[in-house]
Backbone and ligand atoms as CSV (ligand in chain L), in Angstrom:
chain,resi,resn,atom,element,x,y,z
A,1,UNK,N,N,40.604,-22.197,-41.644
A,1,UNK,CA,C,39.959,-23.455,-42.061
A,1,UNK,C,C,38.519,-23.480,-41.548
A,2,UNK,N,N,37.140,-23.283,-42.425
A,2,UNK,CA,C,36.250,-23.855,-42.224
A,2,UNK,C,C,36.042,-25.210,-41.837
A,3,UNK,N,N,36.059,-25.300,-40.335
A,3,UNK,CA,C,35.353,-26.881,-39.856
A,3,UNK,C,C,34.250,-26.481,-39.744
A,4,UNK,N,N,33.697,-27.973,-40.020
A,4,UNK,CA,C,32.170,-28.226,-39.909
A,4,UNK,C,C,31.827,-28.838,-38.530
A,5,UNK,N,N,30.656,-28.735,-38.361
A,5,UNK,CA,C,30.223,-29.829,-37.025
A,5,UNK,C,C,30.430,-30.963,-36.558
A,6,UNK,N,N,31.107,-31.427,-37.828
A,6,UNK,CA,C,30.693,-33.070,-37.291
A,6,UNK,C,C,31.980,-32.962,-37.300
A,7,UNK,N,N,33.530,-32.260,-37.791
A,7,UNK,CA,C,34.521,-31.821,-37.624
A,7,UNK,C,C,34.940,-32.133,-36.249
A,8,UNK,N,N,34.382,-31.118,-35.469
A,8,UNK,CA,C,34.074,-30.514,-34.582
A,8,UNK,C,C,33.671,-32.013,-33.313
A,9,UNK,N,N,33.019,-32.182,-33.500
A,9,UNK,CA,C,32.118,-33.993,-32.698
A,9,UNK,C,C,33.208,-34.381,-33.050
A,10,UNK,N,N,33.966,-35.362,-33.942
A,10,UNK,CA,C,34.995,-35.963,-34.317
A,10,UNK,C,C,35.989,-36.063,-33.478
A,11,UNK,N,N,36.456,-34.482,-33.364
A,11,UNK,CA,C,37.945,-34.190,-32.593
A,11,UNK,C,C,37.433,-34.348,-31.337
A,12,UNK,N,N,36.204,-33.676,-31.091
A,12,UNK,CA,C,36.203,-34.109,-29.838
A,12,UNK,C,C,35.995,-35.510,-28.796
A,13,UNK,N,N,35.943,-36.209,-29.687
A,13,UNK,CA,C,36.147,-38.101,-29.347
A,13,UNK,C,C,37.526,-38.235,-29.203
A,14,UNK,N,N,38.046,-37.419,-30.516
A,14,UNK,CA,C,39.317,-38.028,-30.569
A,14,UNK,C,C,40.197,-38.049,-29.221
A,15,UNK,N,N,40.085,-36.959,-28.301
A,15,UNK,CA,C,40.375,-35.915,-27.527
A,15,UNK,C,C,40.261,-36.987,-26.348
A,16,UNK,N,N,38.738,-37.274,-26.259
A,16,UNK,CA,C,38.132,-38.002,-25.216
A,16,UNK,C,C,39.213,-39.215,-25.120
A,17,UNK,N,N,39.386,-39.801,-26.276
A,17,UNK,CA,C,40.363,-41.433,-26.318
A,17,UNK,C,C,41.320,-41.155,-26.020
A,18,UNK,N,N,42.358,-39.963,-26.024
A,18,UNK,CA,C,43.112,-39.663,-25.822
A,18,UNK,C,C,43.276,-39.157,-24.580
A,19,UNK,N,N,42.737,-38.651,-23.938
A,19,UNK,CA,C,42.128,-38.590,-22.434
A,19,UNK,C,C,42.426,-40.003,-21.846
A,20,UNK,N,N,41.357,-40.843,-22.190
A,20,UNK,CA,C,41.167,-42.021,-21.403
A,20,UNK,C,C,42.334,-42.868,-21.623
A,21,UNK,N,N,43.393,-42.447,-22.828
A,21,UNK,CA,C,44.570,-43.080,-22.669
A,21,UNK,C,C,45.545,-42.653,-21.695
A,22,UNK,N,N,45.545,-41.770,-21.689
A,22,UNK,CA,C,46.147,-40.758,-20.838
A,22,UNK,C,C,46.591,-41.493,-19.370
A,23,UNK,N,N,45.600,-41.747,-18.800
A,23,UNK,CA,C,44.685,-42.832,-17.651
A,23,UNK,C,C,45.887,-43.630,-17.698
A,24,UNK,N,N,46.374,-44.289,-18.485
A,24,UNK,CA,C,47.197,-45.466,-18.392
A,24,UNK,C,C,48.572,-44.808,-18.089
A,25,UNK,N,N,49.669,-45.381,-17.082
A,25,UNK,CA,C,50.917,-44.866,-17.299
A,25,UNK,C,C,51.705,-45.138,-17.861
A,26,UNK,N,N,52.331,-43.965,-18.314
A,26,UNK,CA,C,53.220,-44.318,-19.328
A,26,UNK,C,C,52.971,-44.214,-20.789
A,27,UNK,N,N,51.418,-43.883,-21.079
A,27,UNK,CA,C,51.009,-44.185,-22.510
A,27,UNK,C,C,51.102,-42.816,-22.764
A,28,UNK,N,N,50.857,-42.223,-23.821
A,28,UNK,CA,C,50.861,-41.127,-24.941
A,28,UNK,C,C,49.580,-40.757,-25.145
A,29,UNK,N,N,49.148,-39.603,-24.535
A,29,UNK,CA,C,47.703,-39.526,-24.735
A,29,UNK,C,C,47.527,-38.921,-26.447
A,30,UNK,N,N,46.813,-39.841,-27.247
A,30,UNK,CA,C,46.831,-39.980,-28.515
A,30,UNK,C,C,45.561,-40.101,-28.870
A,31,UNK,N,N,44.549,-39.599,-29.463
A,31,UNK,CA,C,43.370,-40.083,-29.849
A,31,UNK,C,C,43.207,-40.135,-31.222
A,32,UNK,N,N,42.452,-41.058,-31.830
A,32,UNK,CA,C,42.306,-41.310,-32.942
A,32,UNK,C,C,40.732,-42.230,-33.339
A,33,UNK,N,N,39.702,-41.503,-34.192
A,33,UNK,CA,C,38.872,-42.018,-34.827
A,33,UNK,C,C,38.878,-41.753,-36.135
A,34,UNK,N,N,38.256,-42.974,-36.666
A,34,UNK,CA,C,37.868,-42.728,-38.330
A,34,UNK,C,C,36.358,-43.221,-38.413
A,35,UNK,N,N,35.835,-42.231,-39.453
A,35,UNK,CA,C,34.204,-42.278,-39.658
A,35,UNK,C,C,34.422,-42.463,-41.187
A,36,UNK,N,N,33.613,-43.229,-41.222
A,36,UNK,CA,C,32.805,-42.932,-42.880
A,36,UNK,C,C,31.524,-42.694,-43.121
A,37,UNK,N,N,31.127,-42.042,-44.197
A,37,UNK,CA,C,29.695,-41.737,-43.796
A,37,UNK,C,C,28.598,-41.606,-42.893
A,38,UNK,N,N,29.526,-41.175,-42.065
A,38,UNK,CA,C,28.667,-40.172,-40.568
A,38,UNK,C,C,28.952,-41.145,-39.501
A,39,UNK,N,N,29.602,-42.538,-39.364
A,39,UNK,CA,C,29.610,-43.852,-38.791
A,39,UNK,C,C,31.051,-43.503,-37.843
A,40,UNK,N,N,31.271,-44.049,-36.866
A,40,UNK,CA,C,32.758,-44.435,-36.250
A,40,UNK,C,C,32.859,-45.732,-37.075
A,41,UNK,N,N,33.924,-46.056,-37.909
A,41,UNK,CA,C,34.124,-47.412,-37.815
A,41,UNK,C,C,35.564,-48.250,-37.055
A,42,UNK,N,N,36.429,-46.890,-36.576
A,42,UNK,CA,C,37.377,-47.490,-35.892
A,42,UNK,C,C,37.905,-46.551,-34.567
A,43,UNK,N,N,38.319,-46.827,-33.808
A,43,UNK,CA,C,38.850,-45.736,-33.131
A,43,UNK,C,C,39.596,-46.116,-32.304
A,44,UNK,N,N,40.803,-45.643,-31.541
A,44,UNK,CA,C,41.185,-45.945,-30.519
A,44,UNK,C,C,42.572,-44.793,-29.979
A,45,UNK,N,N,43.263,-44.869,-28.928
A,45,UNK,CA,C,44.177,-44.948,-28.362
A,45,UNK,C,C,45.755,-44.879,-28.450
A,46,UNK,N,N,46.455,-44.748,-27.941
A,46,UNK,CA,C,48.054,-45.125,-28.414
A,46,UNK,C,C,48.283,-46.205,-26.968
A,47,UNK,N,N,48.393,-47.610,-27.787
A,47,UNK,CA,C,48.173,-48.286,-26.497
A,47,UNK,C,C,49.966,-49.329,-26.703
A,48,UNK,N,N,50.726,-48.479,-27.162
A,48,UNK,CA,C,52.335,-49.139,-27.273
A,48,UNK,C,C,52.910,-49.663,-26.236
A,49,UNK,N,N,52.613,-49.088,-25.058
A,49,UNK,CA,C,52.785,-49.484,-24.008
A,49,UNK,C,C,52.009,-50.322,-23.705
A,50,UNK,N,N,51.045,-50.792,-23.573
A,50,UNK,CA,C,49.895,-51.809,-23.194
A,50,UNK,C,C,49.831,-52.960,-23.839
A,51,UNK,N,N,50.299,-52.846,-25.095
A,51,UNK,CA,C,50.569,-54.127,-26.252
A,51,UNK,C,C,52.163,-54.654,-26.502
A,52,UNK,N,N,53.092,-53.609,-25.719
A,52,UNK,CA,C,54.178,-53.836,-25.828
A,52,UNK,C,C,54.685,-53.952,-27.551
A,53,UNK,N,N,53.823,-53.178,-28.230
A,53,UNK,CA,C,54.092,-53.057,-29.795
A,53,UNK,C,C,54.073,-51.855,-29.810
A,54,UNK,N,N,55.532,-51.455,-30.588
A,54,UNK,CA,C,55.571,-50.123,-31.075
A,54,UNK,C,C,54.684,-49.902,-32.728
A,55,UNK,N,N,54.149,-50.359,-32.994
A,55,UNK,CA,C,53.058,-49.987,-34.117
A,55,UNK,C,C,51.884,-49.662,-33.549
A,56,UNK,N,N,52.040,-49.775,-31.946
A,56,UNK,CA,C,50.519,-49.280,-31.594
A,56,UNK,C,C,50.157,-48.107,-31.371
A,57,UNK,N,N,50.115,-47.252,-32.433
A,57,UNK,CA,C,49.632,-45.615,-32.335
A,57,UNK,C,C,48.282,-45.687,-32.722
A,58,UNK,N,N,47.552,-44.844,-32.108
A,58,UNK,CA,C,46.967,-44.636,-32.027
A,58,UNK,C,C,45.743,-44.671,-33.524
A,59,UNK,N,N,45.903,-44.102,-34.297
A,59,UNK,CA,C,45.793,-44.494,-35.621
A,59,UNK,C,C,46.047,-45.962,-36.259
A,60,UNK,N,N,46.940,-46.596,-36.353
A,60,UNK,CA,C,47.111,-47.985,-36.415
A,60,UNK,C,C,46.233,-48.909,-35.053
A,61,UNK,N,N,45.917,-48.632,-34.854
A,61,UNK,CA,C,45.128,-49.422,-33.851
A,61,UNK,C,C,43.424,-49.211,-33.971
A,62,UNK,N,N,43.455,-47.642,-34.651
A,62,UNK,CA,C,42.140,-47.113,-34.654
A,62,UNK,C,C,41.685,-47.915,-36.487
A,63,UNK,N,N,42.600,-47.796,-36.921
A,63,UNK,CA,C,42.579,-48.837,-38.719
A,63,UNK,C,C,42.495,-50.034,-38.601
A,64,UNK,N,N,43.188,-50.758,-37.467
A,64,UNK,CA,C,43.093,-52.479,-37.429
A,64,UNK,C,C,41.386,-52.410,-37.353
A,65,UNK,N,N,40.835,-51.881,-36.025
A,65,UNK,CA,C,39.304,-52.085,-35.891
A,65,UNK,C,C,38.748,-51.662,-36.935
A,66,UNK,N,N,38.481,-51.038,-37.821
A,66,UNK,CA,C,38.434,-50.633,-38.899
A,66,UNK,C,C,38.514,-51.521,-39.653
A,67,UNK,N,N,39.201,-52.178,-40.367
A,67,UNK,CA,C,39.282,-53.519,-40.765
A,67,UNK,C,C,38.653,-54.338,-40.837
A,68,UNK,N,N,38.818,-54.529,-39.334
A,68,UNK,CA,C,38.156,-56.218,-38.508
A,68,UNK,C,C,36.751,-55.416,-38.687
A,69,UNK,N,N,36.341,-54.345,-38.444
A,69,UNK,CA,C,34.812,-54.496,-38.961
A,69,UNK,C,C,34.429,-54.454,-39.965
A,70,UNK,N,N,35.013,-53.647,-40.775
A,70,UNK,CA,C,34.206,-54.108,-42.458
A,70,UNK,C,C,34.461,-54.910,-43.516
A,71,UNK,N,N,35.538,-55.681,-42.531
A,71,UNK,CA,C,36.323,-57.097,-43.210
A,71,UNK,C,C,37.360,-56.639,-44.417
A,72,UNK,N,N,37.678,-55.311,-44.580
A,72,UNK,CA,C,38.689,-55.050,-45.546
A,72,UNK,C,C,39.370,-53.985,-45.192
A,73,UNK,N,N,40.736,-53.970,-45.902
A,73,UNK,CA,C,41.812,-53.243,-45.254
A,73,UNK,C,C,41.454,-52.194,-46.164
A,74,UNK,N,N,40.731,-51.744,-47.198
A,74,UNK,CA,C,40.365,-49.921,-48.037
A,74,UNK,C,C,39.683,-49.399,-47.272
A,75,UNK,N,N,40.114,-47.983,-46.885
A,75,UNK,CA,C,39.079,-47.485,-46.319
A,75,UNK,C,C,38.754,-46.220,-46.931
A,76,UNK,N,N,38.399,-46.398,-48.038
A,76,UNK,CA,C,38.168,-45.448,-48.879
A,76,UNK,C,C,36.721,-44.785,-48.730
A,77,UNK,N,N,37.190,-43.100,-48.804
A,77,UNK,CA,C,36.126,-42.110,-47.940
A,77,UNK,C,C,35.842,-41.933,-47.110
A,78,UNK,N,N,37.288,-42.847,-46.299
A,78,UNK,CA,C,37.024,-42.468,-44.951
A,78,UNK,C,C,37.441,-41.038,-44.038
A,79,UNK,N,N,37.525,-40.471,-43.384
A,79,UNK,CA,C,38.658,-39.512,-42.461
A,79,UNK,C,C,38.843,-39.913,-41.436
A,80,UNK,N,N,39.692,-39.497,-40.950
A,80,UNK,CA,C,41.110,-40.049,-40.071
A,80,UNK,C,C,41.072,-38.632,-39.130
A,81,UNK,N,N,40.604,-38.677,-38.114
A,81,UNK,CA,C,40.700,-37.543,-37.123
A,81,UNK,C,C,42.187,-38.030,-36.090
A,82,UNK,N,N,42.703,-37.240,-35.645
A,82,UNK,CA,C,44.193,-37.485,-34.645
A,82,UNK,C,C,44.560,-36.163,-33.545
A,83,UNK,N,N,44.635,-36.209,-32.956
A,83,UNK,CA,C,44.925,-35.212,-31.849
A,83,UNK,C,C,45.877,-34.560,-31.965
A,84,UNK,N,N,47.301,-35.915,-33.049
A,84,UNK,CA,C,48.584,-34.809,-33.057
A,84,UNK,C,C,48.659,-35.132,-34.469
A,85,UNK,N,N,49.723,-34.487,-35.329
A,85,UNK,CA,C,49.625,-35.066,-36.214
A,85,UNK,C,C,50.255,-35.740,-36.476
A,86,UNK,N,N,49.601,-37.543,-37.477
A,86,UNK,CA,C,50.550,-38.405,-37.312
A,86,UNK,C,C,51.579,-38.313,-38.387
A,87,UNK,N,N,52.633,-39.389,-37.732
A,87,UNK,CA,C,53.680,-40.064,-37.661
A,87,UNK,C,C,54.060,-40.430,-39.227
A,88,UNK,N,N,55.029,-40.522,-39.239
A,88,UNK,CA,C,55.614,-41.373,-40.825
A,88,UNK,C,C,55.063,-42.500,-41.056
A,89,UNK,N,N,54.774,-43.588,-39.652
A,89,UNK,CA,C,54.522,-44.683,-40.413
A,89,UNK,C,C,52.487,-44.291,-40.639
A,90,UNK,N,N,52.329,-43.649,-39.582
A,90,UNK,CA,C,50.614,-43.763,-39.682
A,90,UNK,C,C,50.306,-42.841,-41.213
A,91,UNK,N,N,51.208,-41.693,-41.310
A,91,UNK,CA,C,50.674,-41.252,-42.556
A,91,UNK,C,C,50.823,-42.093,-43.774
A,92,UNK,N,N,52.017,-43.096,-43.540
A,92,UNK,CA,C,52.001,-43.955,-44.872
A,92,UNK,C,C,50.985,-45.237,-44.816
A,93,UNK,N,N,50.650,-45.416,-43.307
A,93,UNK,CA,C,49.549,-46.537,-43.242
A,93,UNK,C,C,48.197,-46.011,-44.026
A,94,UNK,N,N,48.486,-44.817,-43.659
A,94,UNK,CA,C,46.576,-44.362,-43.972
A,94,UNK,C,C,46.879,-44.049,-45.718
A,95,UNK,N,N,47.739,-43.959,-45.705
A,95,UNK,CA,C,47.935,-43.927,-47.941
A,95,UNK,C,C,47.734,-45.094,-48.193
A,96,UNK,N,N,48.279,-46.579,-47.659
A,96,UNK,CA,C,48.041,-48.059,-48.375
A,96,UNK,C,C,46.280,-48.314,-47.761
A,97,UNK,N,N,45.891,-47.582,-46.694
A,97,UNK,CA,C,44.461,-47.634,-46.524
A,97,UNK,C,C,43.713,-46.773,-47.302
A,98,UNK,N,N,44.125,-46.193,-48.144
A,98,UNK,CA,C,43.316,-45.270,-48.903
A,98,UNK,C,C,42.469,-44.155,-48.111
A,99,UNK,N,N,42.574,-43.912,-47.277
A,99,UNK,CA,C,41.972,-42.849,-45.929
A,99,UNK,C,C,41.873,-41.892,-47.373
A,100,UNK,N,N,40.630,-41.061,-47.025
A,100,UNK,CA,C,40.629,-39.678,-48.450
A,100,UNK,C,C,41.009,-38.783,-47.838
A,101,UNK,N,N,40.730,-38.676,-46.098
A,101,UNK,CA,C,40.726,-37.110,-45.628
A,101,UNK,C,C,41.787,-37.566,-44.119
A,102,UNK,N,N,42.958,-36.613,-44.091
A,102,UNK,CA,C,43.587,-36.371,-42.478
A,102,UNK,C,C,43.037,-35.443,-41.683
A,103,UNK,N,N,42.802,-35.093,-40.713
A,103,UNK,CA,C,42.363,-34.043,-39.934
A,103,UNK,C,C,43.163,-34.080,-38.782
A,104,UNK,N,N,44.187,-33.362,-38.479
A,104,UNK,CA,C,44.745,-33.927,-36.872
A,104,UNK,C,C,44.592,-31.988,-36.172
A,105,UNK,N,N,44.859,-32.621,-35.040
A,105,UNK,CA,C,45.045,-31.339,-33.970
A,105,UNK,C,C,46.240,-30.630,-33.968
A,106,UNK,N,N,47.042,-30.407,-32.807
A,106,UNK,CA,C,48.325,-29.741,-33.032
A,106,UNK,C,C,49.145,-30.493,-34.389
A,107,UNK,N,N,49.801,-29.875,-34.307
A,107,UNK,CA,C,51.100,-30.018,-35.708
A,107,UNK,C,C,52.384,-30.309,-34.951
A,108,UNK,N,N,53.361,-30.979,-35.679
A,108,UNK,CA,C,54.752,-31.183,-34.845
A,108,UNK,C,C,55.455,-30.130,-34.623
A,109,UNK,N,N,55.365,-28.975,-34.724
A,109,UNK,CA,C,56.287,-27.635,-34.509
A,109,UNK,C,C,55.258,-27.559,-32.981
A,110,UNK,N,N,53.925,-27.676,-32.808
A,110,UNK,CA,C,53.693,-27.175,-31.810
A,110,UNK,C,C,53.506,-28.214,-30.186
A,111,UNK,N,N,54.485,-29.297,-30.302
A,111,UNK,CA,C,54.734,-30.152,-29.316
A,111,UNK,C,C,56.412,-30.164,-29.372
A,112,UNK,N,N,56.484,-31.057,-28.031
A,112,UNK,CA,C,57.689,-31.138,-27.990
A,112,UNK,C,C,58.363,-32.088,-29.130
A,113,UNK,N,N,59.973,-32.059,-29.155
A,113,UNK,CA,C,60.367,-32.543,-30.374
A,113,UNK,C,C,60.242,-34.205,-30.007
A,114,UNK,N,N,60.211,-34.656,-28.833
A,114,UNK,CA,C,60.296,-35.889,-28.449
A,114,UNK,C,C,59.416,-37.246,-29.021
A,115,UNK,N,N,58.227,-36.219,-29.471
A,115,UNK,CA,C,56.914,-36.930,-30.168
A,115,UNK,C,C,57.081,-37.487,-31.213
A,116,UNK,N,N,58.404,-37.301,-31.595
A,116,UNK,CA,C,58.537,-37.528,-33.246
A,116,UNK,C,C,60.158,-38.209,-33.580
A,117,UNK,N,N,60.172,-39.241,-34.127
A,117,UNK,CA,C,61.008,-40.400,-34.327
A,117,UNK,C,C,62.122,-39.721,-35.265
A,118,UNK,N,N,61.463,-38.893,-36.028
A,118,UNK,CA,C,62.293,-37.880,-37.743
A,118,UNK,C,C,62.493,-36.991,-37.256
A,119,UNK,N,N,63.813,-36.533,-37.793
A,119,UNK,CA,C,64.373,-35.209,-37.413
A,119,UNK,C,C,63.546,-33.812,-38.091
A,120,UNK,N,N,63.351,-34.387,-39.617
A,120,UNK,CA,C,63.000,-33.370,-40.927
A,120,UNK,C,C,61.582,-33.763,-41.099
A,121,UNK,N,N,61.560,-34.941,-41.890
A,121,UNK,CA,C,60.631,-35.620,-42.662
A,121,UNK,C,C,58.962,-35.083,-42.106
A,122,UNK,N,N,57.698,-34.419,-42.458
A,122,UNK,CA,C,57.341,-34.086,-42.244
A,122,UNK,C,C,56.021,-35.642,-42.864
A,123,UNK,N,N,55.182,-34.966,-42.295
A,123,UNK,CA,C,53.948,-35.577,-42.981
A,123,UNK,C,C,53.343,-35.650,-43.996
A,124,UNK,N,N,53.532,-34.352,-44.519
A,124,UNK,CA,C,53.131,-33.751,-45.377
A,124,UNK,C,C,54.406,-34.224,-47.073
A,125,UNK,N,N,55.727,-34.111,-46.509
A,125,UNK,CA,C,56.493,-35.113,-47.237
A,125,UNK,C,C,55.981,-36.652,-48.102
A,126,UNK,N,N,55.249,-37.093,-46.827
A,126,UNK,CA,C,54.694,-38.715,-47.487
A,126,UNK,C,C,53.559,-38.208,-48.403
A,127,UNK,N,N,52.598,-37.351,-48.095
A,127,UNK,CA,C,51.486,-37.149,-48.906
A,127,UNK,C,C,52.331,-36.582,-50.505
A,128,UNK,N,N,52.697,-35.875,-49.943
A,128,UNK,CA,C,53.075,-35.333,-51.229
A,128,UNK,C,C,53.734,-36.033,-52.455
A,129,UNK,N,N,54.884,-37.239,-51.663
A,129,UNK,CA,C,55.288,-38.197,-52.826
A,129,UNK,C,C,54.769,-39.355,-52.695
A,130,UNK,N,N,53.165,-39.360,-52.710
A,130,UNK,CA,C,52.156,-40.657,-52.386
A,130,UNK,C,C,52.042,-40.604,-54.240
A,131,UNK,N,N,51.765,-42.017,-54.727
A,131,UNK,CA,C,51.098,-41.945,-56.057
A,131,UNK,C,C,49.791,-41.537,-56.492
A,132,UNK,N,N,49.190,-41.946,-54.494
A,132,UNK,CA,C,47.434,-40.901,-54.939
A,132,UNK,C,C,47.559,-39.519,-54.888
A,133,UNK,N,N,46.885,-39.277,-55.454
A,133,UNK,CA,C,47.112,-37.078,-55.103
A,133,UNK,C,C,45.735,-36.736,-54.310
A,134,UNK,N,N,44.829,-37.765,-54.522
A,134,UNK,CA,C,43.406,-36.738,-53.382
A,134,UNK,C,C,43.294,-37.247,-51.923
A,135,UNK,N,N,44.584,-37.417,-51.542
A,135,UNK,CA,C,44.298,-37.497,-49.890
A,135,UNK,C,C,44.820,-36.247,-49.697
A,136,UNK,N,N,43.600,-35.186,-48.505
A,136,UNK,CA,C,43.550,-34.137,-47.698
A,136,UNK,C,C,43.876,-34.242,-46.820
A,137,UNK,N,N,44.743,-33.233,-46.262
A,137,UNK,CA,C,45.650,-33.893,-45.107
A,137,UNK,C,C,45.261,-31.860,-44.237
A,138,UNK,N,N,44.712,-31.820,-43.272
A,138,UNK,CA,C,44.150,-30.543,-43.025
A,138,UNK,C,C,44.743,-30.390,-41.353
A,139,UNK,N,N,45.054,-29.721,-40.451
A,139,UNK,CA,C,45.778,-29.576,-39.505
A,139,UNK,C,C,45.027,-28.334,-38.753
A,140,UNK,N,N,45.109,-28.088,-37.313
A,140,UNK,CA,C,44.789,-27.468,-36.634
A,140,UNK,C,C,43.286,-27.077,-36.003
A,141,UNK,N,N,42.538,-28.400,-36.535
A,141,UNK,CA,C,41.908,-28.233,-35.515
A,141,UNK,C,C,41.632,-28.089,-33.994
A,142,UNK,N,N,40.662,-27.495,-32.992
A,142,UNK,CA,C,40.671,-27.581,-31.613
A,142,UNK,C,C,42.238,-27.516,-31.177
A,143,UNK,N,N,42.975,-27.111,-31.267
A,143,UNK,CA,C,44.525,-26.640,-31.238
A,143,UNK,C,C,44.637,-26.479,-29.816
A,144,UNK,N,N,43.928,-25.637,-29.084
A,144,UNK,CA,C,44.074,-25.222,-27.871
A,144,UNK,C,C,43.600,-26.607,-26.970
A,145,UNK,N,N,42.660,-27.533,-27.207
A,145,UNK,CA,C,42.616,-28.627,-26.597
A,145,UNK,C,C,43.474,-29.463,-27.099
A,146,UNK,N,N,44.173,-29.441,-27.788
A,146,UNK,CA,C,44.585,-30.691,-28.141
A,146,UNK,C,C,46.107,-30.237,-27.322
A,147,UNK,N,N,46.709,-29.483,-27.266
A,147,UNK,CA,C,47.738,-29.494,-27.012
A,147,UNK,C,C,48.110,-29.241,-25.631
A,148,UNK,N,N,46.979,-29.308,-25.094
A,148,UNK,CA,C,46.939,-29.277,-23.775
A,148,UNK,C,C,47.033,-30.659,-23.280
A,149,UNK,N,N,47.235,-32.134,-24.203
A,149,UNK,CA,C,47.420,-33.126,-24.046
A,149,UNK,C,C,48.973,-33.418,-23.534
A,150,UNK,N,N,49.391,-32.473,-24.650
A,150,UNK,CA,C,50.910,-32.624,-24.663
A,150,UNK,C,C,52.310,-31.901,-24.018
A,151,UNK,N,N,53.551,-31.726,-23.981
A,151,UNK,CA,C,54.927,-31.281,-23.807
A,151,UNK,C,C,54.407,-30.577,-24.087
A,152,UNK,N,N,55.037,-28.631,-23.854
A,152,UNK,CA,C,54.947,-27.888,-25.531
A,152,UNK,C,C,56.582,-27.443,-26.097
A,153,UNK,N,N,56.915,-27.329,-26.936
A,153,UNK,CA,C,57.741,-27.278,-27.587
A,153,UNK,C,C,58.630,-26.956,-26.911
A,154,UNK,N,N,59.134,-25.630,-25.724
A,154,UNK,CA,C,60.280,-25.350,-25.664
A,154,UNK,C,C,60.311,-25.909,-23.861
A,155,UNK,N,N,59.580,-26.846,-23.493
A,155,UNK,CA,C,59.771,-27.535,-22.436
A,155,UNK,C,C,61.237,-28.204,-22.394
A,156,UNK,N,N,61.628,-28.296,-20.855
A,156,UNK,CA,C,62.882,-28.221,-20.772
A,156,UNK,C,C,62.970,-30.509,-20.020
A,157,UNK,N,N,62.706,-30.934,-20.946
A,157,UNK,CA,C,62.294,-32.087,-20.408
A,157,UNK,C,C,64.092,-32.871,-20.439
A,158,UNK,N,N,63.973,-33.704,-19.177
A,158,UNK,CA,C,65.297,-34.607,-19.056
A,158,UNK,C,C,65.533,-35.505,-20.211
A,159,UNK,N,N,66.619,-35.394,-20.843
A,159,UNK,CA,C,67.263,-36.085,-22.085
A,159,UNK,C,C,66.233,-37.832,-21.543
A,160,UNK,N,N,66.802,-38.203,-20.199
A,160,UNK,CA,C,65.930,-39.264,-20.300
A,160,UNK,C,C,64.619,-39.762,-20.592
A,161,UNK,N,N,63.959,-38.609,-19.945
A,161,UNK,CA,C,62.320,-39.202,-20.040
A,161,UNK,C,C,62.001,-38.624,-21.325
A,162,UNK,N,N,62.819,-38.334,-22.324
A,162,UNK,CA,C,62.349,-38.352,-23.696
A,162,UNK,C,C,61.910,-39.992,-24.544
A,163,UNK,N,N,60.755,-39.722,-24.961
A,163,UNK,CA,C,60.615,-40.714,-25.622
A,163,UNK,C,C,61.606,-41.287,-26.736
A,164,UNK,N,N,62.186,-40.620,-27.776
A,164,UNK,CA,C,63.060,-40.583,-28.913
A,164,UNK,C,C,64.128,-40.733,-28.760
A,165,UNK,N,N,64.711,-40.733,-27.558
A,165,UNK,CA,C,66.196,-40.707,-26.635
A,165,UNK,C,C,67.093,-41.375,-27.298
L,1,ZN,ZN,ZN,52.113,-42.813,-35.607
């Protein structure tokens, strides 16, 4: 995959938010910005723990601001940078937001399985039976940072302190 620079700047915010979530205990270090035309207009965190709302991923939180600033829920032409890649509900949030472009970091094969609510259902599943067909949904960027956020896959973690339990 040819990334570009600003690719490149992007993830590495994303990274940063996800960092500074990190900071908090208990939270999911998750980063998430969306730009449009060269702009941040939303960004944030996985702050589920902090809001005591499980819709607060990181992405859904980074789209509300998003919103609340340009006073509308389309965010058409926008991209959607993510550290991991999201979730069932964030990939179907960012289809009713019209997001044009996904970009996330690791992929779910390369974290632990705990990260993820679906056994099967992939991401790439929702795009595919979306009624739009031009949302880009592109994976692996900064790979080696990003997953240094996370579990990695064949970690031997206690049935309890799984998130998905
Ligand atoms: Zn999610």
């Amino acid at each position: 995959m040819p990334w570009t620079k600003d690719d490149m700047t992007w993830m590495r915010r994303a990274i940063d938010l996800a960092r500074s979530g990190e900071a908090r205990p208990g939270t999911n270090p998750i980063g998430c910005v969306i730009v449009r035309n060269g702009e941040v207009i939303g960004e944030g965190c996985n702050e589920v723990d902090l809001r005591h709302d499980a819709t607060a991923h990181a992405e859904i939180v980074a789209m509300r601001r998003a919103g609340r600033k340009l006073a509308c829920h389309e965010l058409r032409g926008a991209v959607l940078y993510t550290t991991l890649q999201p979730c069932g509900m964030c990939t179907m949030a960012s289809i009713w937001a019209k997001i044009g472009r996904i970009v996330h970091g690791v992929g779910r094969d390369d974290v632990h399985p705990m990260y993820f609510e679906d056994r099967h259902l992939d991401t790439v599943d929702f795009i595919r039976d979306a009624f739009r067909n031009d949302l880009a949904l592109e994976g692996g960027l900064m790979v080696r940072e990003c997953a240094a956020l996370y579990v990695p896959p064949e970690a031997d973690v206690p049935k309890e302190e799984q998130f998905n339990r």
